[in-house]
C-alpha positions, 0 to 999 in steps of 0.5 A: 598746277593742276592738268586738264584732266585732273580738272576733269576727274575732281568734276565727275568726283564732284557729279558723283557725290551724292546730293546733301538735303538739308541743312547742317547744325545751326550756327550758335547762339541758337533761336529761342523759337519753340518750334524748334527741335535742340536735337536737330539745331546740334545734328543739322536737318536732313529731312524731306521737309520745305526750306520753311520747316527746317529744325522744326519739331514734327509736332511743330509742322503738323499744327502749322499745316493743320492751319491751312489744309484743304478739305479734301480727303483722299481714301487708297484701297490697300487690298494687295499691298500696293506700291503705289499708295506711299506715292499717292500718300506723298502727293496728298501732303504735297497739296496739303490734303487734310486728311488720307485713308486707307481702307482694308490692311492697316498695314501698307507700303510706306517707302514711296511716301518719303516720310511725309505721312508723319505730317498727315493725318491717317484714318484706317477703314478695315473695309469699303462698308466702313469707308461709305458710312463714315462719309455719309455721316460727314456729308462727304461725296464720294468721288471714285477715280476709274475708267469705267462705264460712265465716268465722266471726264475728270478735266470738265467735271465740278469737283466737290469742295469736301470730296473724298477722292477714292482711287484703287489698286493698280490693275483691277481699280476702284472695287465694285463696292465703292463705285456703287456707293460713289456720288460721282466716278470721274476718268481721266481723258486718256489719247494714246495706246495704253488702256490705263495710266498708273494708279499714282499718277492717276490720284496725282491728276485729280488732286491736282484737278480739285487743287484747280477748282477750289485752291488759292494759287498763288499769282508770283513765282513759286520760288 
């Protein structure tokens, strides 16, 4: 017989253990699929991946979300290294953004991107310039996400359907450059004290906004 407190002691045990993600080896006989990974069918899928992809191979994932990516590029400038670009990075998978660029060091801070830049396509600018002329050789309005002079108020702003949403680093914002070049800078309508929010919420905000205008939401229950 167990006492009250042994009781209470196996449930902070239990509250502590860390969370299992994922899924362990698959039970045999294994699937035919080709989508497949044997190695994760054996070892079990702890990747930060939807219930929907478990076991699949990388390759396998990127074709699947390649059928039904939006238009919607999204471009970092990556000119001190910023923490902030993984979390931004993470968003645009999350809403299945077709494409993300970084512009300056093709080196960046990947941790708070949790992966999910291997299933995204990657484009290296080494500059604002470079950025700019691919855009305009693609038709691609630029839109700069800043709280500068001018900008209009993202929440009652049409958003382009091919925009490529530029945000800058935390602190000094989108550069000079780049918010010349823009075909439209938009804000966020902020209320409270602080002069700005942080540059990963920011993206976070517009992607959604675009997701808003131009995305086919679904009617039910997301789960």
């Amino acid at each position: 017989m167990t006492s009250p407190a042994d009781d209470s002691t196996a449930s902070r045990a239990a509250a502590d253990a860390p969370r299992q993600v994922g899924v362990g080896p698959h039970p045999g006989p294994w699937p035919s699929d080709p989508r497949l990974d044997p190695e994760l069918l054996a070892a079990g899928d702890r990747r930060n991946v939807e219930d929907r992809f478990r076991y699949w191979r990388r390759e396998a994932i990127i074709a699947e979300l390649d059928l039904h990516r939006h238009e919607l590029h999204v471009a970092i400038e990556n000119l001190e290294h910023d923490a902030n670009i993984g979390s931004v990075v993470r968003t645009a998978n999350a809403f299945a953004v077709d494409a993300f660029h970084i512009v300056g060091r093709r080196r960046w801070n990947r941790r708070g991107a949790m992966v999910t830049d291997r299933y995204q396509h990657e484009i290296h600018h080494p500059d604002a310039a470079h950025l700019i002329a691919w855009a305009r050789e693609r038709d691609r309005p630029i839109v700069a996400i800043d709280l500068v002079e001018g900008a209009q108020p993202i929440e009652r702003t049409p958003l382009p359907r091919n925009a490529l949403l530029v945000v800058g680093q935390e602190g000094p914002g989108v550069s000079a450059e780049i918010l010349a070049a823009a075909d439209l800078v938009v804000g966020i309508t902020q209320f409270g004290s602080t002069r700005s929010i942080n540059v990963a919420a920011a993206a976070a905000i517009a992607m959604h906004s675009w997701i808003l205008q131009h995305a086919e939401v679904p009617a039910g229950p997301l789960r």
